[in-house]
DRENMAR-186841 format. One record per residue (C-alpha): residue in three letters; z, y, x. Coordinates in steps of 0.05 Angstrom, whole numbers, always signed. Example, Ala and Ser with C-alpha at 12.3 -4.5 7.8 and 13.67 -1.06 7.14 Angstrom:
<rs>
+-----+--------+--------+--------+
!  aa !     c3 !     c2 !     c1 !
+-----+--------+--------+--------+
! ALA !   +156 !    -90 !   +246 !
! SER !   +143 !    -21 !   +273 !
+-----+--------+--------+--------+
</rs>
This chain:
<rs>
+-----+--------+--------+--------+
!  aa !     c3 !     c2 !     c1 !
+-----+--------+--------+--------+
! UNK !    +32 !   -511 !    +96 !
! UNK !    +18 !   -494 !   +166 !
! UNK !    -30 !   -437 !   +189 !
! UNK !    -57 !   -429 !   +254 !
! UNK !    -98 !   -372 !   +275 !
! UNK !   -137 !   -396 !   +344 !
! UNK !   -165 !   -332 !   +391 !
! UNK !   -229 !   -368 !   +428 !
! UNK !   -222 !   -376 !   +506 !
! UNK !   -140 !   -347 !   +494 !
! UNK !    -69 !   -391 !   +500 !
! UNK !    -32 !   -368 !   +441 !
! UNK !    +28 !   -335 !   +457 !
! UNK !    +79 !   -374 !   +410 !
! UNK !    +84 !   -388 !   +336 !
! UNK !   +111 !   -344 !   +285 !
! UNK !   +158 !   -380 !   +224 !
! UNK !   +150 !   -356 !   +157 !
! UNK !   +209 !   -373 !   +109 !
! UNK !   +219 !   -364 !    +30 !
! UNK !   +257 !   -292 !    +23 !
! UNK !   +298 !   -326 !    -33 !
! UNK !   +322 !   -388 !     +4 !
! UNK !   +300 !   -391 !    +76 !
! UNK !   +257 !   -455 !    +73 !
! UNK !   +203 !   -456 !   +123 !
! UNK !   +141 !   -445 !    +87 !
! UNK !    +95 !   -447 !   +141 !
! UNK !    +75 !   -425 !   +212 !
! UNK !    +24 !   -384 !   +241 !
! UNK !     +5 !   -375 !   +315 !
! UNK !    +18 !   -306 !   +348 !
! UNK !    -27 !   -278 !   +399 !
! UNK !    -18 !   -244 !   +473 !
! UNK !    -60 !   -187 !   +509 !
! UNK !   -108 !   -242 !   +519 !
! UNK !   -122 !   -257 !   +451 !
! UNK !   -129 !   -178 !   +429 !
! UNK !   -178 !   -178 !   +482 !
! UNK !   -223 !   -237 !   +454 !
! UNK !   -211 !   -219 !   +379 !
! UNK !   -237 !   -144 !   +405 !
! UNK !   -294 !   -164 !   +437 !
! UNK !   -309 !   -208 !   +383 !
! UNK !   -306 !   -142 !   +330 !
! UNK !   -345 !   -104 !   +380 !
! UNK !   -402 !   -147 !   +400 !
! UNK !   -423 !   -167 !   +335 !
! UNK !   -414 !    -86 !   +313 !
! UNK !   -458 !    -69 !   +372 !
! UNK !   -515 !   -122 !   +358 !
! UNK !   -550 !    -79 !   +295 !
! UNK !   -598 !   -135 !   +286 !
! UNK !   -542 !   -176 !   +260 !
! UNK !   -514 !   -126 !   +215 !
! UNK !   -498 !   -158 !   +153 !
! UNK !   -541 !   -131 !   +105 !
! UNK !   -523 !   -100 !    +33 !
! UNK !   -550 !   -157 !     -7 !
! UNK !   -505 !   -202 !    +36 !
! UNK !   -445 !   -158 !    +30 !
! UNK !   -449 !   -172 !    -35 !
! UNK !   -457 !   -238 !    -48 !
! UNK !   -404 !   -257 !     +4 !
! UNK !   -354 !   -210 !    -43 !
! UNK !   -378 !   -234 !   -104 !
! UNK !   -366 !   -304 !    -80 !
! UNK !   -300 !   -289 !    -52 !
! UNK !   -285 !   -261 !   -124 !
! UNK !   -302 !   -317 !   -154 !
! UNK !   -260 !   -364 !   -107 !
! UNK !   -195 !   -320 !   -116 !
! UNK !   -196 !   -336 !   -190 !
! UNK !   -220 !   -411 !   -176 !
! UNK !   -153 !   -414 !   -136 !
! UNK !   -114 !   -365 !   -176 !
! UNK !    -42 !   -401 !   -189 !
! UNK !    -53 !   -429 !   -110 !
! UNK !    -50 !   -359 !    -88 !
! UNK !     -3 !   -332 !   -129 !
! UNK !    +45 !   -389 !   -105 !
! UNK !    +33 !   -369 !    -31 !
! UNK !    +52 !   -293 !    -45 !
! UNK !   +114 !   -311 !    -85 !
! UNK !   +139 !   -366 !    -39 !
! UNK !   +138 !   -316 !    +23 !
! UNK !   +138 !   -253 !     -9 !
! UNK !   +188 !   -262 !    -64 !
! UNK !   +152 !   -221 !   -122 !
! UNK !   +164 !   -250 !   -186 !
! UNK !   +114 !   -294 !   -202 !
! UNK !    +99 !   -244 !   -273 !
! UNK !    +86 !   -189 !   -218 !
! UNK !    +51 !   -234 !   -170 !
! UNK !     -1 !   -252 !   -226 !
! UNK !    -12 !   -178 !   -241 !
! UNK !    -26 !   -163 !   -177 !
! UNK !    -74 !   -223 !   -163 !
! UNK !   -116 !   -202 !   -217 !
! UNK !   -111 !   -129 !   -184 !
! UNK !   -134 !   -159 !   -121 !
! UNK !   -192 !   -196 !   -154 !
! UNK !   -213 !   -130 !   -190 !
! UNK !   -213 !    -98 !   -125 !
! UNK !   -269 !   -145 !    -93 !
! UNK !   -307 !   -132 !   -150 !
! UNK !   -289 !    -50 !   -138 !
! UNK !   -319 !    -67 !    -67 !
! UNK !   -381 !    -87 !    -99 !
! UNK !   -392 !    -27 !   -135 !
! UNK !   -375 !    +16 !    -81 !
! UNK !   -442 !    -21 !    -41 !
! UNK !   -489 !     -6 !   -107 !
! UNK !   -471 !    +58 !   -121 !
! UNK !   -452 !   +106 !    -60 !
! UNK !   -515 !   +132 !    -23 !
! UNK !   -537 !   +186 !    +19 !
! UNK !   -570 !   +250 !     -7 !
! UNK !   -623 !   +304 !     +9 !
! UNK !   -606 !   +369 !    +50 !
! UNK !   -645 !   +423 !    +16 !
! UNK !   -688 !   +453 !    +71 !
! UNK !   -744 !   +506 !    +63 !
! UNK !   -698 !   +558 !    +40 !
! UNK !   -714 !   +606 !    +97 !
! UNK !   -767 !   +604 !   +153 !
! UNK !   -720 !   +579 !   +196 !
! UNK !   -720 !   +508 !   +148 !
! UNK !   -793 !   +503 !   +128 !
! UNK !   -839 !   +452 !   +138 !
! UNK !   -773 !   +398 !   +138 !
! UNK !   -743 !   +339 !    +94 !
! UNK !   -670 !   +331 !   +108 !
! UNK !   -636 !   +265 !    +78 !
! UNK !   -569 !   +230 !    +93 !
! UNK !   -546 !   +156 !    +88 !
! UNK !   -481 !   +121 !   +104 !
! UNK !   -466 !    +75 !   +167 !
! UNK !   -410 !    +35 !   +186 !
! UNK !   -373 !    +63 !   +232 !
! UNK !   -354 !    +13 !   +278 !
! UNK !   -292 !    -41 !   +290 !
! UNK !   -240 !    -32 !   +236 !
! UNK !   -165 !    -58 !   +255 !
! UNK !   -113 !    -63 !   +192 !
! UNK !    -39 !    -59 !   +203 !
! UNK !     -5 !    -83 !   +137 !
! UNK !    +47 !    -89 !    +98 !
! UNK !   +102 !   -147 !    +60 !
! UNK !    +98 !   -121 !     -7 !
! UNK !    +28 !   -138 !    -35 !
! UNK !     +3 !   -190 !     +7 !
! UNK !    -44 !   -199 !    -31 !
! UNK !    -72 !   -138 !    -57 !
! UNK !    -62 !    -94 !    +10 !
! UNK !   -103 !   -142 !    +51 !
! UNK !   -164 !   -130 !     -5 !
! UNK !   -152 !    -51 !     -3 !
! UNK !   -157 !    -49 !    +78 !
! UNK !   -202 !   -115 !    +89 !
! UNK !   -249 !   -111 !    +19 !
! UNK !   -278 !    -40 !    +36 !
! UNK !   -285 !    -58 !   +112 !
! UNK !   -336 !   -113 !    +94 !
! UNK !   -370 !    -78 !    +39 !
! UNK !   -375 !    -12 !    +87 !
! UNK !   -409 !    -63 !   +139 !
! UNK !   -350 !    -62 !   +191 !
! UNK !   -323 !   -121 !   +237 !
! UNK !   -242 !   -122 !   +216 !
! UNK !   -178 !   -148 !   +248 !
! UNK !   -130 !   -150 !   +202 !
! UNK !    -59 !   -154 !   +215 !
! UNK !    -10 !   -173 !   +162 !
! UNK !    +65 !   -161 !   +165 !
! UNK !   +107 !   -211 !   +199 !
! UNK !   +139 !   -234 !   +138 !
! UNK !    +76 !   -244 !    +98 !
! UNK !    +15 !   -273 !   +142 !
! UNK !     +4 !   -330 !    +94 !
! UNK !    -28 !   -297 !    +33 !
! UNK !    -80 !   -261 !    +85 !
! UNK !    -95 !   -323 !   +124 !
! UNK !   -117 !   -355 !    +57 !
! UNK !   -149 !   -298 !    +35 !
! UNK !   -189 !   -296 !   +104 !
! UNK !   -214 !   -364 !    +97 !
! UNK !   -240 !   -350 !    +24 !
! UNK !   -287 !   -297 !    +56 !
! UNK !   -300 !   -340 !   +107 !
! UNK !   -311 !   -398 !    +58 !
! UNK !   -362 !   -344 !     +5 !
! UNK !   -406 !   -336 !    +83 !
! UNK !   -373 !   -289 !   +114 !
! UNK !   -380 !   -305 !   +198 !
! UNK !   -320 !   -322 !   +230 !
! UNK !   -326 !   -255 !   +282 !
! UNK !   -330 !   -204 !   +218 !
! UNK !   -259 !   -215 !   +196 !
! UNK !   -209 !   -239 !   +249 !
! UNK !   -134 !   -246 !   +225 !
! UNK !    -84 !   -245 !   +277 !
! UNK !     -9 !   -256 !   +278 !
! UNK !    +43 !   -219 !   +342 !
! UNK !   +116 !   -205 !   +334 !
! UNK !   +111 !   -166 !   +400 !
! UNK !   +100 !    -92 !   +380 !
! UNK !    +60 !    -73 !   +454 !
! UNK !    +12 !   -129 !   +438 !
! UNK !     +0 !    -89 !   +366 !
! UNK !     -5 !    -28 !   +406 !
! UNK !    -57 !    -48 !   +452 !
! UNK !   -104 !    -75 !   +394 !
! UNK !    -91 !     -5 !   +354 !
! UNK !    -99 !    +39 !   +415 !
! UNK !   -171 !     +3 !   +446 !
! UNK !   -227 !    +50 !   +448 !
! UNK !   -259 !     +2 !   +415 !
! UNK !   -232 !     +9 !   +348 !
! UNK !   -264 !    +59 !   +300 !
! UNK !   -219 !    +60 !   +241 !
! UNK !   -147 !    +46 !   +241 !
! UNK !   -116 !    +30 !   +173 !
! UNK !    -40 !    +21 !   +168 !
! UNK !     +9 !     +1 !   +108 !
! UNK !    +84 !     +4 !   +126 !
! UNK !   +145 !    +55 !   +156 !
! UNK !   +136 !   +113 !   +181 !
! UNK !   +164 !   +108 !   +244 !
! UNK !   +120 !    +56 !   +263 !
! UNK !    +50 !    +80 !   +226 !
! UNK !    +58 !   +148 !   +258 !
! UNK !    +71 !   +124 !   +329 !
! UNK !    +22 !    +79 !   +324 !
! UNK !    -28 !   +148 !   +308 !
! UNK !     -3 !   +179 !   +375 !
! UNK !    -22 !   +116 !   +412 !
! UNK !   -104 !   +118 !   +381 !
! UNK !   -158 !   +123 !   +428 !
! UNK !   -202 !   +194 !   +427 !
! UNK !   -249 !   +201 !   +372 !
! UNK !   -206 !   +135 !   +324 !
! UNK !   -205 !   +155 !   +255 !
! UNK !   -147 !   +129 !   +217 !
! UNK !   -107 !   +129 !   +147 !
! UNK !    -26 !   +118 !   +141 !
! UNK !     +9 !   +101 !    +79 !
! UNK !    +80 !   +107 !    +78 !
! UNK !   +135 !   +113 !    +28 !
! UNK !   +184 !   +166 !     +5 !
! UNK !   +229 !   +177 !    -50 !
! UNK !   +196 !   +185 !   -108 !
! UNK !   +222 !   +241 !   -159 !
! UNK !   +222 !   +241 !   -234 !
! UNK !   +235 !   +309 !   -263 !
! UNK !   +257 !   +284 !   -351 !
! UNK !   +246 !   +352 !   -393 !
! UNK !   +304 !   +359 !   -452 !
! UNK !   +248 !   +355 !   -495 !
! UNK !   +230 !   +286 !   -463 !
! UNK !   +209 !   +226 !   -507 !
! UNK !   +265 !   +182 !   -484 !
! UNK !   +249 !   +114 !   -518 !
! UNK !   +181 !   +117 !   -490 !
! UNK !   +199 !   +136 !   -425 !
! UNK !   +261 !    +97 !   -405 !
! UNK !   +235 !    +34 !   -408 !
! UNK !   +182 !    +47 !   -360 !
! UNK !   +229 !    +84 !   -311 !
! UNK !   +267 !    +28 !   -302 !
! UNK !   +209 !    -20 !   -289 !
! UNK !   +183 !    +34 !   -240 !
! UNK !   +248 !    +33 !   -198 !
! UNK !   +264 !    -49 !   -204 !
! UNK !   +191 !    -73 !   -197 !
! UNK !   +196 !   -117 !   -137 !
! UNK !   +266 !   -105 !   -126 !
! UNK !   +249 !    -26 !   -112 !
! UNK !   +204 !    -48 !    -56 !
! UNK !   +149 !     +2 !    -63 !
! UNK !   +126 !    +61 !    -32 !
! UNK !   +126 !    +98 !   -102 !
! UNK !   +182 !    +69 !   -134 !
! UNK !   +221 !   +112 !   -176 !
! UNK !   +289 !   +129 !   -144 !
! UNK !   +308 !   +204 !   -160 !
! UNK !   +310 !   +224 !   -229 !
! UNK !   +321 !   +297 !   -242 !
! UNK !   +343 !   +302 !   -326 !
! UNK !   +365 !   +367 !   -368 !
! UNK !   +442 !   +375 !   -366 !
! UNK !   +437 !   +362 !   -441 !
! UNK !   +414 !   +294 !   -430 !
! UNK !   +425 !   +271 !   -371 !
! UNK !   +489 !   +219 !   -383 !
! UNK !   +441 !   +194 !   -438 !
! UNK !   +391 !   +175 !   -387 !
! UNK !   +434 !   +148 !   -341 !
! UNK !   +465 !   +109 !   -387 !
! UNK !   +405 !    +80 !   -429 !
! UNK !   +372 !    +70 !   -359 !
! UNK !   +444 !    +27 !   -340 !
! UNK !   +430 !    -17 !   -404 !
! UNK !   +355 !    -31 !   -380 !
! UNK !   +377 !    -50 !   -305 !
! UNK !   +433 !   -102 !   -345 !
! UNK !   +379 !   -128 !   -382 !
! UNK !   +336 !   -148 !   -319 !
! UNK !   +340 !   -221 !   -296 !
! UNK !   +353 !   -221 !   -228 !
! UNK !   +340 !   -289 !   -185 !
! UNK !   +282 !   -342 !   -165 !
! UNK !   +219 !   -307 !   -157 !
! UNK !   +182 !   -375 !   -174 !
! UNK !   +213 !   -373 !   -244 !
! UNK !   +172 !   -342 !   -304 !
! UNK !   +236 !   -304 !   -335 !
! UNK !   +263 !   -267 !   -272 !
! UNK !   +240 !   -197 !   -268 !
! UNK !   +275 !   -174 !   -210 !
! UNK !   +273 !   -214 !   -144 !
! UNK !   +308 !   -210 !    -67 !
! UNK !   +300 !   -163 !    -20 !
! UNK !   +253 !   -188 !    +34 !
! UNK !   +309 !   -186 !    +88 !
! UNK !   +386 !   -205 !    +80 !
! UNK !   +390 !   -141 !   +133 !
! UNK !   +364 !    -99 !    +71 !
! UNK !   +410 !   -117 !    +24 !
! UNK !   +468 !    -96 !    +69 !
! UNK !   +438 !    -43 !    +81 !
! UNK !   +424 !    -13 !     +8 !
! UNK !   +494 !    -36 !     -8 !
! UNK !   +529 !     +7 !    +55 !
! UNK !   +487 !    +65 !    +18 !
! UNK !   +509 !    +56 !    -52 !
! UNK !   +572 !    +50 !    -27 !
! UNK !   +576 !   +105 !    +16 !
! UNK !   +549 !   +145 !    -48 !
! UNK !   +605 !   +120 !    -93 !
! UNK !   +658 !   +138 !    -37 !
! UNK !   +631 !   +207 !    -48 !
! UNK !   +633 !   +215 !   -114 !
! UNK !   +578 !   +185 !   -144 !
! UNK !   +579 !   +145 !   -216 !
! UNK !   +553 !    +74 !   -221 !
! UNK !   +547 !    +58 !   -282 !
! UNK !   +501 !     -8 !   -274 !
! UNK !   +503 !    -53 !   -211 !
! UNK !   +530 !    -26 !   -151 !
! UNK !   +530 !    -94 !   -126 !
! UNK !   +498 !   -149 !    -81 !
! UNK !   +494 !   -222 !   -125 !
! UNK !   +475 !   -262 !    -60 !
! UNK !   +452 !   -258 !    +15 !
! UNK !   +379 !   -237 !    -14 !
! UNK !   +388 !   -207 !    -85 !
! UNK !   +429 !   -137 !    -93 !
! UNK !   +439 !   -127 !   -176 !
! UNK !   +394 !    -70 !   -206 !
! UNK !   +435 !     -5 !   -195 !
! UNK !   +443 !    +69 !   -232 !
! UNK !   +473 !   +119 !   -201 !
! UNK !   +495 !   +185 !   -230 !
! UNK !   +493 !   +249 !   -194 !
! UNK !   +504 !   +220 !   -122 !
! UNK !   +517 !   +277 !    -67 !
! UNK !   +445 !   +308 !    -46 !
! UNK !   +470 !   +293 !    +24 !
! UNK !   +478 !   +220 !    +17 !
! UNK !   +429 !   +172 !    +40 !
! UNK !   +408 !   +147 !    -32 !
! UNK !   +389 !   +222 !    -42 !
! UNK !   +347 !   +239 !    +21 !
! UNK !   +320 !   +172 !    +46 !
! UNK !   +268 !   +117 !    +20 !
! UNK !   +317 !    +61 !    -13 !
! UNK !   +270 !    +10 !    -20 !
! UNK !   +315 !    -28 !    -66 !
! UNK !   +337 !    -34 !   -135 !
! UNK !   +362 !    +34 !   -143 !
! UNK !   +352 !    +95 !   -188 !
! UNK !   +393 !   +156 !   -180 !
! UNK !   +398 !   +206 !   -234 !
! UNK !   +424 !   +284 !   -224 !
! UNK !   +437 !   +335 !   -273 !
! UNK !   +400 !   +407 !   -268 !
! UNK !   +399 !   +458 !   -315 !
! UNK !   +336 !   +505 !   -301 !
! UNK !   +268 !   +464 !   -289 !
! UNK !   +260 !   +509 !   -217 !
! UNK !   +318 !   +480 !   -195 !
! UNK !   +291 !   +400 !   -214 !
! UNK !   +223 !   +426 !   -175 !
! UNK !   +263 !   +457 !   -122 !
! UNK !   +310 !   +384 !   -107 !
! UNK !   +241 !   +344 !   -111 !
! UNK !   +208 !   +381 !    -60 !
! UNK !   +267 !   +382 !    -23 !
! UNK !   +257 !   +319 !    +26 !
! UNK !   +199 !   +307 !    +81 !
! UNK !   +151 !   +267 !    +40 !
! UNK !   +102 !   +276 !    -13 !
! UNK !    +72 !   +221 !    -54 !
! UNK !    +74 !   +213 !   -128 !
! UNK !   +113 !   +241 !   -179 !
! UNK !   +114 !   +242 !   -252 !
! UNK !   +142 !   +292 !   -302 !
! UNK !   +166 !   +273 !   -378 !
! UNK !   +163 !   +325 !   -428 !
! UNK !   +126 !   +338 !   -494 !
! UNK !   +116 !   +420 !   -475 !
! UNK !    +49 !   +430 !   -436 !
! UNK !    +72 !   +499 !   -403 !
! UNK !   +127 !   +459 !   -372 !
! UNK !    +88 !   +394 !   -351 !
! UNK !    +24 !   +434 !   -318 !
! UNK !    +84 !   +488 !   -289 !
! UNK !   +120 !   +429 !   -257 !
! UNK !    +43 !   +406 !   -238 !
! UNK !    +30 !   +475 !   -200 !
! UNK !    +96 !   +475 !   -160 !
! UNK !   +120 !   +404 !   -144 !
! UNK !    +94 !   +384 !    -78 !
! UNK !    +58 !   +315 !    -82 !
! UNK !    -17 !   +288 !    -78 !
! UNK !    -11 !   +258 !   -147 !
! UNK !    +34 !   +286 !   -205 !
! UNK !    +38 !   +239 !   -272 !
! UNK !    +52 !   +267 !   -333 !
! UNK !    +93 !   +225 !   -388 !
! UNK !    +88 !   +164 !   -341 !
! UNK !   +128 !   +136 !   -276 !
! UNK !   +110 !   +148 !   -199 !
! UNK !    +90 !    +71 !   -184 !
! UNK !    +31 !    +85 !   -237 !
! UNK !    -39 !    +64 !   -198 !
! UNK !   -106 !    +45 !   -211 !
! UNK !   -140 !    +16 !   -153 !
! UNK !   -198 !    +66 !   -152 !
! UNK !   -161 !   +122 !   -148 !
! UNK !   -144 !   +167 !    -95 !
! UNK !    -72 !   +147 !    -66 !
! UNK !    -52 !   +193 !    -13 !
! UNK !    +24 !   +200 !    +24 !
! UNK !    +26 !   +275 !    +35 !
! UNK !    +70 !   +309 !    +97 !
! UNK !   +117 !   +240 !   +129 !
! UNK !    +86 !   +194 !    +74 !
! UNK !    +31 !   +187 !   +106 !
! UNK !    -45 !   +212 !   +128 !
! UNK !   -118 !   +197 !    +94 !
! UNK !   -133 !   +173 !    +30 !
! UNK !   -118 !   +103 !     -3 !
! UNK !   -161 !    +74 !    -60 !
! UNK !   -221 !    +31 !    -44 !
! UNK !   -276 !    +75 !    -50 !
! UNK !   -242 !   +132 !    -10 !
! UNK !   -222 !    +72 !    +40 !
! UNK !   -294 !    +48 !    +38 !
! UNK !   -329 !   +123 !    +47 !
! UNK !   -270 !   +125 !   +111 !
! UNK !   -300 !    +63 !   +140 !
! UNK !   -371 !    +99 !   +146 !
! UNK !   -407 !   +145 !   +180 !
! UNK !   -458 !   +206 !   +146 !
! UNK !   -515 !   +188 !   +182 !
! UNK !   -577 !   +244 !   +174 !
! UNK !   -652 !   +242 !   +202 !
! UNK !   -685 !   +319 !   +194 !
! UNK !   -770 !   +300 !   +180 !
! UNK !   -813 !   +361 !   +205 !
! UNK !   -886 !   +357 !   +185 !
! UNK !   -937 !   +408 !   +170 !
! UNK !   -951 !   +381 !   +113 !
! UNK !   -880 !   +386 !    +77 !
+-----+--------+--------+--------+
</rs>
């Protein structure tokens, strides 16, 4: 399939080549825009913002939603074929998070029928008498999403869903490797009556074109999935007065109590750390057990990553599949192998199978200097140290520059709402694993993982503005 995005009145500046993650076939193309075309797709955002008499109104919000709901599951196994073709998800996961995705419109909806202003009290002191104070929500302007490979599917609905319920204009840009799933999704909105100018996808593999459609004064709200490095220089570069929200990853710490119910929580440990190879933000890579148990961990953890069929993403039996880049693979296999020269035990994997695929991996107390210990793997990796007092486990989680989610497994509640108190993260699970989420909950990177709030209906209340009009009459 071939998708062209085509900027009114601007050239396009070349065409970007999307290709299967498992085999390289070309999948599909996509044109890529200059300086030019961020200037039309901007003015496009901001004259339709600045024309109030065309604001969509709620009514039509939702419909158009509802619609594009409805066409997502009309188109269901369509979709799902896109995201695993050029994101290489296995197509069991891909499914999951398609119905995610289509649950999230519908969150969208909600969001429109049930947030609302409120009244100020007034007339509590003579300085407030004789007034009516109320509040209501307004968008609050052009909206341009930055996203990311790994759901390219449900990302696009958590940045692009909220900006049309809130009433914003978006440009959405998806990652380089996966621009196909949001192109489709795009022209389902557009197809449910959504006008071409209120959601505007564009492609660029030049990183100062992306920079000069973040950094416009024009743009209100900047939402960005994806690294660090580039989500928080892309923050330095925002106009005055741009709101914004980052998510990034980290290295996601489970802290397994001796008391810990291990058949319950094994299994989903190691579906935590080799769901989509390991290529999520909250993916469980450092798992801090009791001394008493940790070989057991490791090693019944080593049995699950065996068990995992690694391979085609387009096949209904593989559970694990590639990396989204050959240049990932080598690099998660100089890391295990750095970790191994230093005296870490591998007691599963520890291998590449291919170009694209690396073999789900345990390692067992790897040096706390090594790069499996203090950086974001993003692959099919799970370490696991010893420790013998639970301060110590707290002490080694907190140890590193992010803060995200982490979970705790232990049958004591002194120790799990202990371990609660002191571990530093935005969300702290308790008998469950750190890629746990619910889309309308709050999902926030902490310190380098990122800035904001995630979750649709903190995303949506981001994309507005508290609007209030004070009433003073005699006769109030």
């Amino acid at each position: 399939m071939d998708f062209t995005i085509k900027v009114p009145d601007a050239k396009a500046k070349g065409k970007l080549e999307v290709t299967s993650p498992f085999d390289g076939r070309l999948l599909g193309t996509v044109e890529t825009i200059d300086a030019a075309g961020v200037e039309r797709a901007l003015s496009n955002a901001a004259a339709v913002f600045q024309d109030r008499a065309a604001w969509l109104p709620a009514d039509k919000r939702i419909s158009i939603l509802d619609r594009t709901a409805e066409l997502m599951q009309e188109r269901f196994e369509s979709l799902v074929t896109v995201a695993v073709s050029e994101g290489g998800k296995p197509v069991m996961d891909t499914r999951v998070e398609l119905v995610r995705a289509i649950d999230g419109i519908k969150n969208c909806i909600e969001c429109i029928r049930t947030e609302s202003g409120k009244e100020i009290p007034m007339g509590l002191n003579s300085a407030s008498m004789n007034r009516l104070a109320f509040t209501r929500r307004e968008p609050v302007g052009v909206v341009v999403a930055v996203s990311a490979f790994n759901h390219p599917l449900n990302l696009i609905v958590h940045q692009v869903g909220p900006a049309i319920a809130s009433g914003c204009p978006v440009i959405i840009k998806p990652a380089e490797d996966t621009p196909l799933s949001a192109f489709t999704l795009v022209e389902l909105f557009r197809e449910a009556g959504l006008p071409e100018a209120w959601c505007q996808p564009v492609a660029t593999q030049d990183l100062s074109v992306a920079e000069k459609l973040v950094s416009d004064r024009r743009v209100a709200f900047f939402s960005f999935i994806g690294s660090a490095k580039v989500g928080w220089m892309l923050r330095s570069r925002l106009a005055a007065g741009t709101r914004c929200a980052l998510e990034h990853g980290g290295a996601a710490p489970v802290i397994v109590a001796e008391d810990a119910d291990l058949d319950d929580m094994l299994p989903m440990l190691a579906k935590g750390g080799f769901y989509h190879a390991g290529q999520v933000c909250v993916s469980v890579q450092r798992v801090y057990a009791h001394r008493s148990i940790a070989r057991e961990v490791a090693e019944r953890l080593a049995v699950l990553a065996e068990k995992n069929k690694t391979g085609d993403p387009a096949k209904e039996e593989t559970e694990v599949g590639p990396l989204i880049r050959p240049r990932e693979v080598a690099r998660i296999e100089t890391w295990v192998n750095e970790a191994l020269a230093s005296g870490s035990e591998c007691l599963a994997g520890g291998e590449r199978l291919s170009e694209v695929l690396y073999k789900p991996t345990i390692l067992l107390n790897p040096p706390p200097k090594s790069n499996v210990s203090q950086k974001e793997i993003f692959g099919p990796v799970i370490c696991v140290y010893e420790y013998d007092a639970i301060d110590a486990a707290i002490k080694e989680a907190n140890s590193l520059p992010y803060a995200f989610q982490v979970a705790v497994a232990t049958k004591n509640i002194d120790i799990a709402m202990h371990a609660y108190t002191h571990l530093n993260a935005s969300t702290v699970l308790i008998n469950d694993h750190t890629a746990f989420r619910v889309d309308w909950m709050p999902f926030s990177g902490l310190r380098e993982s990122g800035y904001g709030v995630g979750g649709i209906p903190y995303t949506y209340r981001d994309m507005q503005v508290v609007k209030m009009a004070v009433i003073r009459s005699k006769f109030l």
